[in-house]
C-alpha positions, 0 to 999 in steps of 0.5 A: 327622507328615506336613506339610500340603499346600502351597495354591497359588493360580494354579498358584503355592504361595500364600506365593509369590504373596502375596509377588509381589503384595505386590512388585508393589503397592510397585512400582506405588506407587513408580512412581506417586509418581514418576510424579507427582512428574516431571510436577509442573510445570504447563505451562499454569499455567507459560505463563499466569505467563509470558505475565503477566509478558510483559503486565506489562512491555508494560503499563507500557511502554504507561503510560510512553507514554501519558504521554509521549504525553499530555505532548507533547499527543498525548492530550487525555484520561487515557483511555489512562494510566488504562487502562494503570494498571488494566492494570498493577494488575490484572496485578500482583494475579494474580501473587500467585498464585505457580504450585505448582510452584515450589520454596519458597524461589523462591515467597518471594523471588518474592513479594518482588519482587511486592511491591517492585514493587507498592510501586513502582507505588504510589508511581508511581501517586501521582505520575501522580495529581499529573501528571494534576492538574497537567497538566488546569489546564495544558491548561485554560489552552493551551485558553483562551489563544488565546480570550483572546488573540483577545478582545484582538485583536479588541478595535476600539479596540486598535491593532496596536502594542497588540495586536502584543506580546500575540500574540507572548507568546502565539505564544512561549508556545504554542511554550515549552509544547511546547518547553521552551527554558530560554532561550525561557522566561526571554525569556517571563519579562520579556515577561509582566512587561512585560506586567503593568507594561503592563495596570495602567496599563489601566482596565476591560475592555481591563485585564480581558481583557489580565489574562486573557491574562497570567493563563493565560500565567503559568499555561502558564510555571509548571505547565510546569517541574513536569510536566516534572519530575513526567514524568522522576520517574514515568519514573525510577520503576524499574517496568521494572528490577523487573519485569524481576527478578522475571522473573528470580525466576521464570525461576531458580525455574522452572529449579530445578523443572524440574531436580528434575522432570528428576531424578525422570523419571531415576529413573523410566526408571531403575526402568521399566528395571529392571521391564521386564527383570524382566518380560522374564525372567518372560514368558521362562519363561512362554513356556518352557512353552508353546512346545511347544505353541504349535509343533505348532499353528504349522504347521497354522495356517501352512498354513489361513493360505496357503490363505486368503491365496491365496483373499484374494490372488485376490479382491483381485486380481480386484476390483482389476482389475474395479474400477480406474479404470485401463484394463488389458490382458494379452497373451500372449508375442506380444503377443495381447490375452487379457484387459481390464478394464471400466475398458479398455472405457470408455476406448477403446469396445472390449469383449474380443470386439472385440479378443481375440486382437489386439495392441495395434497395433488402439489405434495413432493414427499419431502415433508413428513406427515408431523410437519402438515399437522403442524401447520394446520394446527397453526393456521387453525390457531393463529389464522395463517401459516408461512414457510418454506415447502417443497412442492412438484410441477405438473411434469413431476420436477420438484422445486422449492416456494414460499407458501402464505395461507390465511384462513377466511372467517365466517360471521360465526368465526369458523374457517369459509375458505382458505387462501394460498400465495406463494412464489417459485423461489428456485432461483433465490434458492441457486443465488443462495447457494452461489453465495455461500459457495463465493463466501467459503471458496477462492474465486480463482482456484475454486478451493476453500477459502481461510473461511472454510479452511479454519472450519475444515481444520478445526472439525479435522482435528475434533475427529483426530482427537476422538480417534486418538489419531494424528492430523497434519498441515501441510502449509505451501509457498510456491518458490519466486513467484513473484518474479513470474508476476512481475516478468510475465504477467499477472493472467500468466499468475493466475493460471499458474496457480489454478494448475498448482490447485489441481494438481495439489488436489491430485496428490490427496484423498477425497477426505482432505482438504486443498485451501488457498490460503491467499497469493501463492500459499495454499494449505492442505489438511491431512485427518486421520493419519495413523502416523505423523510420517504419512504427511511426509509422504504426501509432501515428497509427492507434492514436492515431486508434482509441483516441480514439474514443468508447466505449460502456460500460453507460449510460455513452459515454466518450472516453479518449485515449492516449499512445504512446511509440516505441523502435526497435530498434536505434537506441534499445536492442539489448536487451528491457529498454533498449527498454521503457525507453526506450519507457516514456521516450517515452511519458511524453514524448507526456504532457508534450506534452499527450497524445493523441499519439506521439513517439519516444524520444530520448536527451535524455528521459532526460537531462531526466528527470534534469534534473527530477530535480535541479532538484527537489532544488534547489528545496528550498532555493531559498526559504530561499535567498531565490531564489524572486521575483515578478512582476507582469504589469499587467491593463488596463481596456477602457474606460479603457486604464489599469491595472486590476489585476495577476496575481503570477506566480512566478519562480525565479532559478536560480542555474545556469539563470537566470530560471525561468518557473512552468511549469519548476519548479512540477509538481516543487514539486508532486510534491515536495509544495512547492507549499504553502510556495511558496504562502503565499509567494507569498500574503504576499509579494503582500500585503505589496508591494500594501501598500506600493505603498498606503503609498506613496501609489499608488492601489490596484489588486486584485493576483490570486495563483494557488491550487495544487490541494495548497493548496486540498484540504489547507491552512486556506486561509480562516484563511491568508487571514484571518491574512494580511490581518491581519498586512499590514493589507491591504483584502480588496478588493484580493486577488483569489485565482484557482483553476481549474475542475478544482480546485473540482470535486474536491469541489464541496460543500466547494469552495462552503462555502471560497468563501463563507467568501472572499467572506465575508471580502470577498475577490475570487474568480476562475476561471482558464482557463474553458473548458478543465475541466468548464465547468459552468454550474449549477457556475458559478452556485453557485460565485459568483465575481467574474470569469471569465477566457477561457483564452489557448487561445481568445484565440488562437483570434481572429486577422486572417486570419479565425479564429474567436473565437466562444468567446471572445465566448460566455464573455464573454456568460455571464460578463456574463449571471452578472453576472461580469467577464471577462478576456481572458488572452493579448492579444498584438494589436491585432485581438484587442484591437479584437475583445473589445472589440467583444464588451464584455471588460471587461479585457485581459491579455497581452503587447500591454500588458506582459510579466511585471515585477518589483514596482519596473518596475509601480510606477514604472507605477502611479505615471506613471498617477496623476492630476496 
């Protein structure tokens, strides 16, 4: 019999093909299953358990500071440890959800250190419980103590040896809550018995508020050890270790799945390997059978595709040349224009009529020499194309600048057939260009060179003086509190203020000088070529002169002065840095002098800056080292010639340079932020020697203590003042504070609400050197002090040979009209003496009636002068 015919499905016998497709369903399934299994890990869900595990650590980090903090009384509230708890606990829950990807074993022994560190934290939050409990009763305590102290203290009938042992117990209790001195505890101890023994020999309420006070303190000294304890038991709780293992549990358990996933994706690549090249091998005998076929259409569609590509090519080009935004020419081998493209014909104004048959030469500018076309023509010979810059001119005669690219076209034999220009307007490159370097060497602002320019300027001025053998200088320039007008009126007000300085420093130099900005409000004039040092002085009284006039801004007409510091080249330094230096030195040198003015640079500017330098350093220590002293200069009575007061004046025993007077030492205490210390040193020390000129038996006068600008911005001056009368016992009526005009209109409203609280507590209240600050009458009256004080500027003015006092005689009349005392600082004759008199001042202070004193020379006055 014959056998049936073999079926055939797709061109293949159908056995084989069932077979082929069965081989290629296990395949895909095989490779499907480790597909899956080599991107089994999730890298969102590994990122999000990792960054849990981050905050989980940050979040009890924050909780053991928010202890800490709460402890140290840092924190009033529990807010903070209660967030950090719910933060903790939270972060805890969510990683229970344990990521799928991790094998099974890692899944348990993670869910383990979860739960050692839940039960850790259990057990610290049951203990942070009992501290906050504890903590609350001892806060509530420090809270009342002081109230309960002051009830004592203010008690009318207490006397201060009653009082005195209270509010030392409580000053040493306040300080052992944030101390913990073992030593300090046990003292506190024996003095809160002392205490006790002393409050039940008390009957009624002196016993009821005194019991208060010990009951809180024996609080403070009993709860103290137990949060302490409780503080280094929650901190000992080991949430940080824990959480750091199970970190660990799941980075070792990540590694492990990662492992395993790297394995499969081995296999994979392995089996995509090996189904590649059994694809590789099917498609070889697939196209066996059809690569003669495929061969003998290959040639005739190679040649429709030439075709086409030569068609393509040519519009391309020709769209290219029509439309490029570059100016293009052809030319024949003698260089005869024989094509252009619109792009040409906007740029220079020639159409291909115009110039047809021309060479290029019809765009020559001029600017370029006949050396430098023979150059690139040599080049384009040699190296078949040249690119540069060149200058050329429009059809309308203007002449502008491009970028120029020119290839030589080759023939079969080698030669040049025709020759192609490119080449693009870059006019507006050009301006940008020089915009930039414009920006980069000048100020935005006052359109002045910039630091930039300014050191190439001085550095080229002083090549040219030391050539000539002359002198060059540099004038460096700082405009007087400027500052204020940027804080008071605005930067935009700033702003033009320093564009009118810039013109008119331009105004008062040559042509040949140079006017830089050098930044904020400091500018820098060089001055070359100077026949002699001293004509830079004169260009300094001329700006000195200019720049103080005044200048009108908006609404607003200001007069701002300038300090100007000179340095010559080449006595004050041979090189750019040296002399702005030192220029900067001197300037800073015309401040100190008082400003508006010049002064040249000397060497000792820098040796006293050093100085400075120094004594602030020593000045440190200098009231630990008991060096800082007082003396006191008598004020006098113009209607009874006796000692009507005294001002305390601060002096500094160096133990180097003698005897200091305030104005040597003061300004670096200030910048040195001492001024405040030294002040309440000064505050006490005055009270505690008036007091004992009283307990002494004198008849008592005001003593006036000065008050810096830190002391009356920054501290709790009342409450020091309040504090210090307490302690010395002293009158209010005999500390007269003195504070100046310029410190009380920093800010008016608080300055009116700290001298009513003064005035409150009856102490006198003084302006010092009225007249020189804002001098404000509305100011004047509502600041309501007791006395005026004429500044020595103005007493100086009233001399013998018939200078005018008028100011003088006008403060005295306002003061009075105010109902305010005045005193006249500086007194020095007896013409001006005799002369406030005659205008009614009512006290006299200055050398004519004594000089500064230790407290031992007044007193010895004070007691000559007592009534027999």
């Amino acid at each position: 019999m014959r056998p049936p015919p073999e079926r055939f499905i797709l061109g293949v016998a159908r056995a084989r093909f069932l077979w082929t497709l069965a081989g290629i369903a296990l395949a895909a399934s095989v490779l499907s299953w480790l597909f899956l299994q080599a991107d089994a890990i999730d890298a969102r869900a590994h990122q999000l358990y990792s960054r849990e595990l981050r905050l989980l650590r940050q979040a009890d980090a924050e909780l053991n500071a928010a202890l800490l903090a709460s402890r140290v009384g840092l924190q009033l509230d529990f807010d903070s440890i209660v967030t950090a708890a719910a933060t903790l606990e939270s972060i805890t829950a969510s990683l229970e959800d344990v990521p799928a990807f991790l094998p099974g074993g890692d899944r348990r022994h993670l869910l383990e250190e979860i739960a050692s560190f839940r039960a850790a934290l259990a057990h610290k939050m049951r203990r942070i419980d009992l501290f906050k409990r504890e903590n609350a009763v001892l806060r509530n305590s420090l809270a009342y103590l002081p109230q309960a102290t002051d009830m004592v203290i203010d008690d009318p009938q207490a006397t201060v040896m009653e009082t005195r042992p209270v509010g030392i117990f409580v000053r040493g209790v306040m300080t052992h809550a944030h101390s913990g001195d073992p030593v300090l505890a046990g003292e506190l101890a024996a003095r809160l018995a002392a205490l006790e023994t002393r409050a039940a020999a008390l009957q009624g309420p002196a016993r009821q508020r005194l019991d208060s006070v010990l009951l809180h303190g024996r609080v403070v000294l009993e709860r103290k050890p137990v949060i302490d304890a409780l503080t280094r038991e929650i901190l000992a709780i080991p949430t940080a270790s824990l959480g750091e293992y199970l970190n660990l549990a799941y980075a070792l358990g990540y590694e492990r799945a990662s492992s395993h996933a790297h394995n499969y994706r081995a296999v994979l690549y392995v089996l995509a390997l090996v189904l590649a090249g059994w694809l590789a091998l099917t498609m070889l005998r697939v196209g066996r059978t059809s690569r003669e076929l495929a061969q003998a259409n290959r040639d005739l569609e190679e040649r429709v595709d030439a075709l086409h590509r030569a068609r393509d090519d040519l519009n391309l080009y020709a769209t290219v040349f029509t439309n490029a935004a570059e100016g293009m020419t052809i030319t024949d081998e003698r260089s005869r224009i024989i094509a252009v493209n619109p792009a040409f014909s906007q740029i220079t104004g020639y159409t291909l009529e115009d110039i047809a048959g021309s060479t290029p030469a019809v765009l020559g500018s001029g600017r370029q020499s006949a050396s430098f076309y023979r150059e690139m023509w040599a080049t384009l010979e040699r190296e078949g194309q040249w690119q540069g810059e060149i200058w050329n001119r429009r059809k309308d005669g203007e002449v502008y600048p491009e970028w120029l690219s020119i290839t030589a076209v080759r023939n079969a034999a080698g030669e040049s057939s025709h020759y192609i220009g490119i080449f693009s307007d870059i006019t507006d490159r050009k301006a940008a260009e020089a915009r930039i370097h414009h920006l980069a060497h000048h100020d935005a602002l006052t359109n002045l060179p910039n630091r930039t320019l300014l050191q190439d300027r001085l550095e080229q001025a002083i090549l040219q003086s030391r050539r000539n053998r002359r002198h060059a200088a540099v004038l460096f320039i700082d405009l007087d509190r400027f500052k204020l007008i940027n804080d008071t009126l605005g930067h935009d007000v700033g702003d033009g203020l320093l564009a009118q300085v810039a013109q008119r420093c331009l105004a008062c130099v040559r042509d040949t000088d140079t006017v830089a900005r050098q930044g904020g409000d400091e500018f820098v004039i060089v001055l070359p070529e100077l026949e002699q040092a001293q004509d830079a002085a004169m260009v300094a009284r001329k700006l000195v002169s200019e720049l103080g006039k005044p200048y009108l801004l908006g609404v607003h007409e200001l007069t701002v002065t300038a300090s100007v510091g000179i340095a010559i080249y080449p006595d004050d330094g041979r090189n750019a840095s040296m002399l702005l230096r030192n220029a900067d030195a001197a300037m800073y040198g015309a401040k100190s002098d008082g400003r508006n003015a010049y002064q040249f640079y000397s060497s000792e500017l820098n040796t006293a800056s050093l100085g400075e330098l120094l004594l602030e350093n020593q000045l440190r220590g200098a009231l630990d080292r008991g060096e800082l002293l007082l003396y006191y200069q008598p004020k006098v009575s113009a209607a009874s010639g006796r000692i009507d007061g005294a001002e305390a004046l601060l002096r500094w025993h160096h133990p180097e340079l003698g005897m200091l007077a305030p104005g040597r030492f003061v300004p670096a205490a200030e910048e040195a932020g001492l001024i405040v210390p030294i002040g309440e040193w000064v505050l006490r020390t005055a009270c505690r020697q008036l007091r004992a000129w009283l307990d002494a038996g004198i008849e008592p006068v005001s003593v006036a203590v000065n008050l810096s600008a830190q002391q009356f911005a920054h501290q709790d001056l009342v409450g020091l003042v309040e504090s210090v009368l307490a302690e010395t016992g002293l009158p209010a009526g005999l500390l007269e504070l003195e504070l100046t005009e310029t410190m009380l209109m920093r800010d008016v409203d608080r300055a009116t609400e700290v001298l009513s609280r003064l005035r409150a507590l009856g102490v006198r209240l003084s302006i010092d050197d009225f007249g020189t600050g804002y001098s404000s009458l509305a100011y004047l009256k509502r600041f309501e002090v007791d006395v005026l004080k004429i500044d020595r500027s103005f007493v100086h003015d009233i001399r013998s040979d018939g200078a005018d006092g008028k100011i003088a005689a006008a403060v005295i009349a306002l003061a009075h009209s105010l109902g305010q005392q005045v005193v006249a600082e500086g007194v020095e004759t007896e013409y001006q003496r005799d002369y406030l008199a005659r205008h009614r001042c009512d006290v006299f202070q200055g050398y004519l009636f004594g000089r500064p004193m230790p407290g031992e020379d007044l007193f010895a006055r004070l007691e000559a002068e007592q009534p027999a």
